[in-house]
C-alpha positions in Angstrom: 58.5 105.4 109.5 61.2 107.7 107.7 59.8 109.8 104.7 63.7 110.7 103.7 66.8 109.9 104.8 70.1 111.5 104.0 74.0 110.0 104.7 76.7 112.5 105.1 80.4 112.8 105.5 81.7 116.2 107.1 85.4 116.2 108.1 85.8 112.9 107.4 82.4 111.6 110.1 79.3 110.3 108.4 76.4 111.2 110.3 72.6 111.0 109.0 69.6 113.4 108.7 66.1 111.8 108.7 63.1 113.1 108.2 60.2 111.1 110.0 56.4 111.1 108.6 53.3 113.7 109.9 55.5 116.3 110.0 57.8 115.7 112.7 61.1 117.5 113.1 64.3 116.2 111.1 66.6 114.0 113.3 70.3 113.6 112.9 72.7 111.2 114.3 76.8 110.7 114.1 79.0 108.7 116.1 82.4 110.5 117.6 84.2 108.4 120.0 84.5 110.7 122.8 83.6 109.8 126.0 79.7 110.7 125.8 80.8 114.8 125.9 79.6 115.3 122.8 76.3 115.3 121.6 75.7 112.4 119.0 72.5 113.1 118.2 69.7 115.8 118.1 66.3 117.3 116.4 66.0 120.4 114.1 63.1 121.7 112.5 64.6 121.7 108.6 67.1 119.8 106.9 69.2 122.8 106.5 69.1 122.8 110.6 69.9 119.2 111.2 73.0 119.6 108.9 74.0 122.7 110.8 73.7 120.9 114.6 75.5 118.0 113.0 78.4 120.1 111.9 78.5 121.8 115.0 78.6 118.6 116.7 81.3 117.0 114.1 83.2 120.4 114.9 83.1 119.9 118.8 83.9 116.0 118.6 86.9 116.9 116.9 88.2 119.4 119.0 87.6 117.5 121.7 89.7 114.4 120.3 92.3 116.6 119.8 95.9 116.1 120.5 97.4 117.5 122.7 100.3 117.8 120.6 98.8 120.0 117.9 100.0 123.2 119.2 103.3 121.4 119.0 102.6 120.2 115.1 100.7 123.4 114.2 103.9 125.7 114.8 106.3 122.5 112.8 103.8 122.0 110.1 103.7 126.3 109.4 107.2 126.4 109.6 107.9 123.4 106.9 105.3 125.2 104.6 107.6 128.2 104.9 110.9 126.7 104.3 109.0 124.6 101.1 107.5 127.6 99.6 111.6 129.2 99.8 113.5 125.9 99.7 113.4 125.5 95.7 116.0 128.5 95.3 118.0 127.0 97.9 120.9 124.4 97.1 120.0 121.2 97.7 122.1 120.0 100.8 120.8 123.5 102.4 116.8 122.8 101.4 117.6 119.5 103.0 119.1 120.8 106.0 115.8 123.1 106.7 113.9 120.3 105.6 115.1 117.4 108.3 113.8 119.6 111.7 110.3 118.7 110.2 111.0 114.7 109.6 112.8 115.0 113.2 109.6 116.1 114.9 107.1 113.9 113.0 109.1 110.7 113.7 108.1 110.3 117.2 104.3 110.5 116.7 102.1 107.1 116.0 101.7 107.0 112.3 98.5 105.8 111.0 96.1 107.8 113.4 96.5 111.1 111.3 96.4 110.5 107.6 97.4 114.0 106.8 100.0 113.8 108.8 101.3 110.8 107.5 100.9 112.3 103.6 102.8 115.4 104.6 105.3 113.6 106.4 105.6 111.2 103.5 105.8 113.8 101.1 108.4 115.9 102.7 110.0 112.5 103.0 110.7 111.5 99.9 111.6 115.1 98.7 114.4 114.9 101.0 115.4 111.2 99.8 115.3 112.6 96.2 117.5 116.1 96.8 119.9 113.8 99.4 120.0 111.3 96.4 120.5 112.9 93.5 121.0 116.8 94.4 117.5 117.2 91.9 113.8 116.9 92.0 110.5 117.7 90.3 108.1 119.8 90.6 105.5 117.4 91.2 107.2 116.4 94.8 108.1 119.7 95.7 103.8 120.4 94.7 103.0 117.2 96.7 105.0 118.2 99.6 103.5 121.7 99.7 100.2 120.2 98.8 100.1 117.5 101.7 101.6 119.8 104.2 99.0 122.3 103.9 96.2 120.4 104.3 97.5 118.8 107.5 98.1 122.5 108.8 94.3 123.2 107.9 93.3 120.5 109.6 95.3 121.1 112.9 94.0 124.5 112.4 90.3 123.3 112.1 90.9 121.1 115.3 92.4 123.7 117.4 90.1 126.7 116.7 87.7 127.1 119.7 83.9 126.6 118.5 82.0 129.7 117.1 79.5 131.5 119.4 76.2 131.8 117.2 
């Protein structure tokens, strides 16, 4: 019987910690769809260990689902958050111009696998409907742009990174 049991979302994947009566060890358990290389599930002797194992795991289920195309969307995805954080002093048919490479490279992936992705690519979007438009925009799309874009770069970058040795 379970004395306490904890639900958790890390990176997006809710896994569980549950601590079972007469002292047994804690027990955690997520689900990653990877073709059984990942470990789903696993014993720890705290809860402060079953969280760890179960990040780790998160971590290593992610990397292993990874595109292969991040390299590909890291370098775009660095380079738009470059030309946003310089594009406001540019004139608009120029900031558009820097701006369309990005839009180029993110129409050919599936939309609705990667909702980062999407947001950034969205964002971007619509600044460059507003500048092509009207030759204006605010501050709040240029913010959302920057905003969106850099999470999806810290999330390719989360996926990509090779797991830490501990």
């Amino acid at each position: 019987m379970a004395k306490s049991m904890i639900v958790m979302d890390y990176c997006g994947v809710e896994f569980t910690a549950v601590e079972l009566d007469g002292g047994s060890p804690w027990k955690w358990q997520l689900l990653i769809l990877n073709g059984g290389k990942v470990k789903s599930c696993g014993e720890a002797p705290s809860r402060a260990e079953a969280i760890s194992q179960a990040h780790e795991a998160i971590g290593n289920g992610l990397r292993a689902n990874a595109s292969p195309d991040d390299a590909t969307f890291s370098g775009v995805v660095c380079n738009v958050l470059h030309v946003l954080h310089g594009a406001r002093s540019l004139r608009p048919s120029e900031a558009v111009e820097v701006l369309r490479p990005f839009l180029n490279s993110m129409r050919g992936r599936a939309a609705g696998i990667d909702v980062l992705a999407d947001a950034s690519t969205a964002a971007v979007g619509a600044l460059v409907q507003r500048l092509e438009d009207t030759g204006i925009t605010t501050d709040d799309l240029w913010e959302d742009a920057i905003e969106t874009s850099m999470s999806f770069a810290n999330e390719i970058a989360f996926r990509t990174r090779p797991p830490l040795e501990g």
